[in-house]
C-alpha positions as a LaTeX table, in Angstrom:
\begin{tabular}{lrrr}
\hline
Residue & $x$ (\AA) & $y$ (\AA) & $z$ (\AA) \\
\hline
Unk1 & $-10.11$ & 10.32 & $-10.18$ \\
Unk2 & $-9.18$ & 9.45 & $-13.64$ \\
Unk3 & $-6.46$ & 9.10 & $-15.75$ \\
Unk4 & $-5.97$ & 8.65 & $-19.48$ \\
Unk5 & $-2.35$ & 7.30 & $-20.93$ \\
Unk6 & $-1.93$ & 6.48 & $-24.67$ \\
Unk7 & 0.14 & 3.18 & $-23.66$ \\
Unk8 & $-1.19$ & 0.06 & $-21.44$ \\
Unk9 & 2.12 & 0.76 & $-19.74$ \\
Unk10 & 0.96 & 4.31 & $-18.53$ \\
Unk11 & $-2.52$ & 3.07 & $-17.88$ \\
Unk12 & $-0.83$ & 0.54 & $-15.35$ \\
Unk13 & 1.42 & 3.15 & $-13.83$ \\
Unk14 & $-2.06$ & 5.63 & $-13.57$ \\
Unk15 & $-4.08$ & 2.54 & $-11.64$ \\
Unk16 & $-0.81$ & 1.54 & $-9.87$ \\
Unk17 & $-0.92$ & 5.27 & $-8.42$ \\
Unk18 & $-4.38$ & 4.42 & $-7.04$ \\
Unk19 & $-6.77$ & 6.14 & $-9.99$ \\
Unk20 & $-8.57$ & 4.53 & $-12.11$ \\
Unk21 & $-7.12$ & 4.59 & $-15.88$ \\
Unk22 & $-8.76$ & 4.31 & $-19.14$ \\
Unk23 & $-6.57$ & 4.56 & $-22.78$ \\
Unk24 & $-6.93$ & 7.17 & $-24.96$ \\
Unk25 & $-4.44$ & 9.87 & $-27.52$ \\
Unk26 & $-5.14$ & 13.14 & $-27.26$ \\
Unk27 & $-4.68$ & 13.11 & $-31.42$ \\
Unk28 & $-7.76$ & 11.56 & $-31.46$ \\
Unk29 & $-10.09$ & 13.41 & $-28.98$ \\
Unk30 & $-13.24$ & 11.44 & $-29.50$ \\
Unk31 & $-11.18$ & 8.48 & $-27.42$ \\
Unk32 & $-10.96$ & 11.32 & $-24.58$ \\
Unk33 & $-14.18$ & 12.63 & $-24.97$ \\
Unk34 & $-15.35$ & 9.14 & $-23.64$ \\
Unk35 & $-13.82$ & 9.01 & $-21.07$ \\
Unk36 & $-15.58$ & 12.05 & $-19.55$ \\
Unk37 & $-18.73$ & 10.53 & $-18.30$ \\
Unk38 & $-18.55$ & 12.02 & $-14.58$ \\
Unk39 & $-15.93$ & 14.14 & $-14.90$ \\
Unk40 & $-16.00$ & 17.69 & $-13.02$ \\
Unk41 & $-12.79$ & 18.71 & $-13.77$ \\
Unk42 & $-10.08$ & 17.97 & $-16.65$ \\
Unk43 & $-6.55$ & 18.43 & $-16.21$ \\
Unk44 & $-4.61$ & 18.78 & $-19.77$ \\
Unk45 & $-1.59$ & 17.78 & $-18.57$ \\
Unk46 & 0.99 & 18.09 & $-21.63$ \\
Unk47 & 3.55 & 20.60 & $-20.12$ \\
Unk48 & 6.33 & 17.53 & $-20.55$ \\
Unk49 & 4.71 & 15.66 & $-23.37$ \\
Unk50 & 7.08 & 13.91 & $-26.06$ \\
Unk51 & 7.03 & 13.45 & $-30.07$ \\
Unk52 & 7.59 & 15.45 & $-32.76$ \\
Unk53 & 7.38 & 19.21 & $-32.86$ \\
Unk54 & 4.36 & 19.02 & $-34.93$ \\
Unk55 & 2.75 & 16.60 & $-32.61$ \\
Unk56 & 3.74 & 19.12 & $-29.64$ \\
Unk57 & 2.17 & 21.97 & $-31.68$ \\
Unk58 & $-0.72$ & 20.41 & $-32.08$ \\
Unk59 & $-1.00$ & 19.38 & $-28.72$ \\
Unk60 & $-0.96$ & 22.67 & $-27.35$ \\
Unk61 & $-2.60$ & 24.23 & $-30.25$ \\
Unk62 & $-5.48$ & 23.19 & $-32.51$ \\
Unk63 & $-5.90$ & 20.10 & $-30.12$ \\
Unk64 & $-5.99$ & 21.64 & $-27.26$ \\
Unk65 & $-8.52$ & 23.89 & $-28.75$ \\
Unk66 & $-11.04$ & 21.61 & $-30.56$ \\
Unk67 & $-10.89$ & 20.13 & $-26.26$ \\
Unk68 & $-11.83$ & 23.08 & $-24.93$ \\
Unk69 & $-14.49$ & 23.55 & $-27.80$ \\
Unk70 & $-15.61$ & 20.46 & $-26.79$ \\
Unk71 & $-15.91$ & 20.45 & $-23.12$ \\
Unk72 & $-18.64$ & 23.13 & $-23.53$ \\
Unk73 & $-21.86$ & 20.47 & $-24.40$ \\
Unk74 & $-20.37$ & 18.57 & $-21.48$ \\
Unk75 & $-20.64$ & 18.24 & $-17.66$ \\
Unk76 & $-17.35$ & 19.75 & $-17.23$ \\
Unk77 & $-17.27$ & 22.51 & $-15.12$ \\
Unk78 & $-13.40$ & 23.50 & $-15.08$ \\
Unk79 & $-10.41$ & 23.13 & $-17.07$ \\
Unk80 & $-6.41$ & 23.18 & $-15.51$ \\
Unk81 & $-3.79$ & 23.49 & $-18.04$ \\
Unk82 & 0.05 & 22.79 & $-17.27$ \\
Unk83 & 1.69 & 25.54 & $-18.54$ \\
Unk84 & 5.08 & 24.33 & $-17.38$ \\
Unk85 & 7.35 & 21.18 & $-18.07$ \\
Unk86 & 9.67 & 20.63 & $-21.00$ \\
Unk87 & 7.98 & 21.26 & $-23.96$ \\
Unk88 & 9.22 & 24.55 & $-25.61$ \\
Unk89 & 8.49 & 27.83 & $-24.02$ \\
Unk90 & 6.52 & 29.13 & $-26.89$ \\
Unk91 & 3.91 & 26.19 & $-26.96$ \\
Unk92 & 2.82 & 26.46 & $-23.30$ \\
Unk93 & 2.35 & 29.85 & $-24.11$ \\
Unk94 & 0.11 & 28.88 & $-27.06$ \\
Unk95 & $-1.42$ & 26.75 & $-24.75$ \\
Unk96 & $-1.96$ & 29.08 & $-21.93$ \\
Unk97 & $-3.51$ & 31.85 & $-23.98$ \\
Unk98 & $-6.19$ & 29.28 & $-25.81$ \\
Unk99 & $-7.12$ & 28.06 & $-22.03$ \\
Unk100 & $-7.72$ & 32.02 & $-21.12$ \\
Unk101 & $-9.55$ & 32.90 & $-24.52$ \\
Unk102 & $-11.76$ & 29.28 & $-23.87$ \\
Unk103 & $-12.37$ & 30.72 & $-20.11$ \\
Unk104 & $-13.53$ & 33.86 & $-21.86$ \\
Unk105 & $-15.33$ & 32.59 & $-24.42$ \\
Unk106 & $-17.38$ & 29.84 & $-22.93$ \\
Unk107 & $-16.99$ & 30.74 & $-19.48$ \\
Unk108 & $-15.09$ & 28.02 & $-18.50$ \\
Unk109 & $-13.40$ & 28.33 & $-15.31$ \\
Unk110 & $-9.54$ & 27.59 & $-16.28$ \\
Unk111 & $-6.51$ & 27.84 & $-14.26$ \\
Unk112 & $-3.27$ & 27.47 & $-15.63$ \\
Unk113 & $-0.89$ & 25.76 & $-13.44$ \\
Unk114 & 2.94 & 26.98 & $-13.69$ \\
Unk115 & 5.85 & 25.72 & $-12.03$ \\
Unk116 & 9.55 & 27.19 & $-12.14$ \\
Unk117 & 10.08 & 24.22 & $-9.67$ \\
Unk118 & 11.83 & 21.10 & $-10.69$ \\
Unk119 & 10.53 & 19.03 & $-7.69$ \\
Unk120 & 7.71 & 17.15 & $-8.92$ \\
Unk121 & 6.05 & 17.06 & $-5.82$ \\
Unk122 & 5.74 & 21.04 & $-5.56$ \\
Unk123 & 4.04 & 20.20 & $-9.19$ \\
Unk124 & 1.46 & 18.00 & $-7.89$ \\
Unk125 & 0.94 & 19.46 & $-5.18$ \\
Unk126 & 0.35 & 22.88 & $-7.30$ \\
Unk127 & $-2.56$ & 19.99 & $-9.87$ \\
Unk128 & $-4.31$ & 19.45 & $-6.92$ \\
Unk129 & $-4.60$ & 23.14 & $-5.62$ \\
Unk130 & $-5.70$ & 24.15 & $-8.89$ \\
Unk131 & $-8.33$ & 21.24 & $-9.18$ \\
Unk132 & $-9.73$ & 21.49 & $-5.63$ \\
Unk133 & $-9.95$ & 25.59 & $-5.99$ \\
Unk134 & $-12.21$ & 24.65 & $-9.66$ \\
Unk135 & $-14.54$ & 22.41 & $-7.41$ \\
Unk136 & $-15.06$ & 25.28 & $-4.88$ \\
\hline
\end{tabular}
């Protein structure tokens, strides 16, 4: 497994967990897009993402969109979005609803992972369900 941080400091704490991490910002998608060489499933994990309420917007707006847009000349094969965490209400929402119009559109398998837990565990737990039932 991989996982992307924007900092050197998250990429340590992703390869400390045991995956291996590569840098790249969402705001500039090309960096992700590289990083997708092998990659079955992406998880679009921004439910409890941080900056300014533009940058959130964006993130689980046009962003998020011009992803899933993206994905479809890929080898991708399935998409989990997390439609919980503590980024306003309305945004995951935004979110959840491009994931479902992408899994229409494109026929993208997408789940959309919710919590109304606060143990992060239960959440991870929930990522990993989601991703094994995409690889199925």
């Amino acid at each position: 497994m991989r996982g992307t941080s924007r900092t050197e400091e998250g990429a340590a704490a992703i390869e400390q967990a045991g995956f291996e991490a590569a840098l790249a910002d969402p705001d500039r998608l090309g960096t992700v897009m590289a990083c997708l060489e092998g990659v079955s499933v992406v998880c679009w994990l921004m439910g409890s993402a941080t900056g300014s309420p533009e940058q959130l917007a964006a993130l689980h707006g046009p962003r998020l969109e011009a992803m899933l847009e993206r994905l479809v000349d890929t080898p991708v094969r399935g998409f989990v979005y997390e439609g919980s965490g503590s980024v306003p209400v309305h945004l995951l929402d935004q979110g959840s609803a491009a994931a479902h119009a992408a899994a229409e559109t494109w026929s993208i398998p997408v789940t959309v992972v919710e919590s109304s837990q606060i143990d992060q565990p239960v959440e991870v737990e929930a990522l990993r369900s989601a991703v094994s039932e995409l690889l199925v």
